[in-house]
C-alpha positions in Angstrom: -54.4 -28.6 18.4 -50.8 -30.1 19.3 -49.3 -28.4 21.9 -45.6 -28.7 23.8 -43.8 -27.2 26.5 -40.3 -26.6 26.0 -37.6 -26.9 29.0 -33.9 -25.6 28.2 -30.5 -25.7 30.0 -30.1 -22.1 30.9 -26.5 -22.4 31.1 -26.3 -23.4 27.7 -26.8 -20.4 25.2 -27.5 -22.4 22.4 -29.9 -24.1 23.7 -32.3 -21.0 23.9 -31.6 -20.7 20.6 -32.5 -24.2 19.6 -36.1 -23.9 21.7 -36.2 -20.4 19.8 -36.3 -22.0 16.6 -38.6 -24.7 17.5 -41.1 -22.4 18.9 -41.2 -20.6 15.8 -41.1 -23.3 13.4 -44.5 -24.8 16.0 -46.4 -21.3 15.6 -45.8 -21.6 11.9 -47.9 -25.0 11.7 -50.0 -23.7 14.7 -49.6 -25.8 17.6 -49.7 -24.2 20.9 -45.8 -24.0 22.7 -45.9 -23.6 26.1 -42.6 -22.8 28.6 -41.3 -22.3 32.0 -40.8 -18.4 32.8 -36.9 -17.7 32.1 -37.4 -19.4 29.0 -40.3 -17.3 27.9 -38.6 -14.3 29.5 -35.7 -14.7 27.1 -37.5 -15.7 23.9 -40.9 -13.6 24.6 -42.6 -16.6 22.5 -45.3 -18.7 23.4 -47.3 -18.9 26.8 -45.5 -18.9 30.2 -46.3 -22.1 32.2 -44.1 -24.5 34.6 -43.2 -27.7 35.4 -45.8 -28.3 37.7 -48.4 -26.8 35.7 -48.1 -29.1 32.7 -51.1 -30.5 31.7 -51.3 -33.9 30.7 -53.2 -33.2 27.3 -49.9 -31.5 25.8 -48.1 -33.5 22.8 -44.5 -33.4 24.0 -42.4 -32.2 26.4 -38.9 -31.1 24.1 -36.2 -31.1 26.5 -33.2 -29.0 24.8 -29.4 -29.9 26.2 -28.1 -32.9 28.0 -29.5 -36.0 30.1 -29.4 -33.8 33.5 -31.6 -31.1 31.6 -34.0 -34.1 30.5 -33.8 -35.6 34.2 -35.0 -32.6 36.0 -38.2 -32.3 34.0 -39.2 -36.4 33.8 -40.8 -36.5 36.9 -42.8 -33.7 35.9 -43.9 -35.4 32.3 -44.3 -39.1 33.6 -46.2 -38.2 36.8 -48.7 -36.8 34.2 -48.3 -39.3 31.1 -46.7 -36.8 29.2 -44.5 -38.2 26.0 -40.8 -36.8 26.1 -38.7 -35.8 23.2 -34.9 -35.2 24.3 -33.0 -32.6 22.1 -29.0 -33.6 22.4 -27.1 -30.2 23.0 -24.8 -31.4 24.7 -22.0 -34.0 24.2 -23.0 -37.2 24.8 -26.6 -37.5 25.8 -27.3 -41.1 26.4 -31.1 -40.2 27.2 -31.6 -37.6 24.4 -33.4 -38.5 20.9 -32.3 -36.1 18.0 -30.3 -33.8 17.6 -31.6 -29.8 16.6 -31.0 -30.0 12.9 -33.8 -33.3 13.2 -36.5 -31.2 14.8 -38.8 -30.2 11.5 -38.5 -33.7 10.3 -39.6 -34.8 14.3 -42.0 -32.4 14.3 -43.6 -33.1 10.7 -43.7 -36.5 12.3 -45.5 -36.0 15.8 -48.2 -34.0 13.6 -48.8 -37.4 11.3 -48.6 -39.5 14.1 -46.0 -41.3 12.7 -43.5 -42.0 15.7 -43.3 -44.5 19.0 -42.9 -43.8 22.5 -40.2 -45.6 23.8 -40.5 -46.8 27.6 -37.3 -46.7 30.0 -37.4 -48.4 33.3 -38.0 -45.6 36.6 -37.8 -45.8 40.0 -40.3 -44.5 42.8 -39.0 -44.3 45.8 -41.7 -43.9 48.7 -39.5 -42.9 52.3 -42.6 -43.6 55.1 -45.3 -42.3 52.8 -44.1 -38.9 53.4 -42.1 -38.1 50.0 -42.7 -39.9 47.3 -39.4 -39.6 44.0 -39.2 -41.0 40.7 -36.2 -41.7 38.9 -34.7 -42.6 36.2 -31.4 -43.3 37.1 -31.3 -43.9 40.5 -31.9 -43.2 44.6 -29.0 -43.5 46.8 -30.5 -43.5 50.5 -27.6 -43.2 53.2 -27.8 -42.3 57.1 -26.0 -38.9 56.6 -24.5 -37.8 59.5 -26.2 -39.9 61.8 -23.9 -42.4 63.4 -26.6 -45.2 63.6 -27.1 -47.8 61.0 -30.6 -47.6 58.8 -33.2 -50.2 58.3 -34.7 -50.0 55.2 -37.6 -52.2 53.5 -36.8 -52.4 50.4 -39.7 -53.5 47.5 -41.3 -54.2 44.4 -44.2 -54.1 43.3 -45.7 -54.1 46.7 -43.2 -57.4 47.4 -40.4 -57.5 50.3 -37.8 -58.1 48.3 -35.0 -57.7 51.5 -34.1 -55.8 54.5 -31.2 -53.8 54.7 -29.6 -53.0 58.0 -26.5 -50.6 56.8 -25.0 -47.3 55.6 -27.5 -46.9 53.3 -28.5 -48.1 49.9 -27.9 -47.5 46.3 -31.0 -48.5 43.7 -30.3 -48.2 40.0 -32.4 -48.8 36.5 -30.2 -49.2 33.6 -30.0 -45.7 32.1 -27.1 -45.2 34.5 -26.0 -42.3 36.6 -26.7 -38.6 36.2 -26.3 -36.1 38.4 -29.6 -33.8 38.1 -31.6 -31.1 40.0 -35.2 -31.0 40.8 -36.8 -29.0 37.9 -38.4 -25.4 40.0 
């Protein structure tokens, strides 16, 4: 059985709306939709789940809105091998895949297998083994309010690839910048 977990921008009505129809038009060819709990609470659809609770056996995480809606749930999907599929409900969207009027002909093609996971350069960002990020934009590490200058160690794939003795430091992939919040 497929299953997927739907995220949505709550501050975006019509993004319920879009995960609304998508849930239904899933039950209808019954696959199993899974979302986080003011979702469900609004659509009363599905089964309540989070972010952290995701297992890694789902289909697809469908992300509805913009980049910063899809940003706060990758972590969550990538730390767990979960395939993405961005829904663009907003204006731009450089990250997102389709748009909603696309999603019967996506989801007739998830069920036949007939589609390709795309890969996009992350970042993980280990600070003393304490807390461990990914990204797909990027990290900015800076001293804050403390008036003396950092030392970082910065690295890839296990490789010193320079000290940096400074303000701080600014690490990006390609995708950009978005300004995003952890996903609760």
């Amino acid at each position: 059985m497929h299953s997927f977990f739907l995220s949505a921008n709550p501050e975006k009505p019509e993004t319920i709306l879009a995960a609304r129809d998508f849930a239904r038009l899933c039950a209808g060819r019954n696959c199993d939709v899974l979302m986080d709990g003011w979702l469900h609470r609004q659509l009363g659809l599905g089964r309540l789940s989070s972010c952290a609770d995701m297992s890694p056996d789902l289909t697809a995480l469908v992300s509805f809105g913009g980049d910063g809606t899809l940003l706060r749930v990758i972590p969550h999907a990538v730390s767990k091998g979960i395939p993405i599929l961005g829904v663009n409900m907003g204006h731009t969207g450089f990250l997102m895949e389709i748009s909603p009027v696309s999603l019967p002909g996506a989801l007739d093609r998830i069920l036949d297998g007939d589609f390709f996971i795309f890969e996009r350069a992350m970042l993980d960002c280990d600070i003393n083994g304490a807390h461990r990020n990914l990204a797909v934009n990027e990290f900015v590490l800076t001293r804050g309010i403390n008036p003396s200058s950092l030392v970082l160690d910065v690295t890839h794939n296990d490789e010193l690839v320079y000290t940096i003795h400074g303000d701080g430091v600014l690490v990006a992939t390609p995708a950009g910048s978005t300004n995003s919040e952890p996903c609760n």
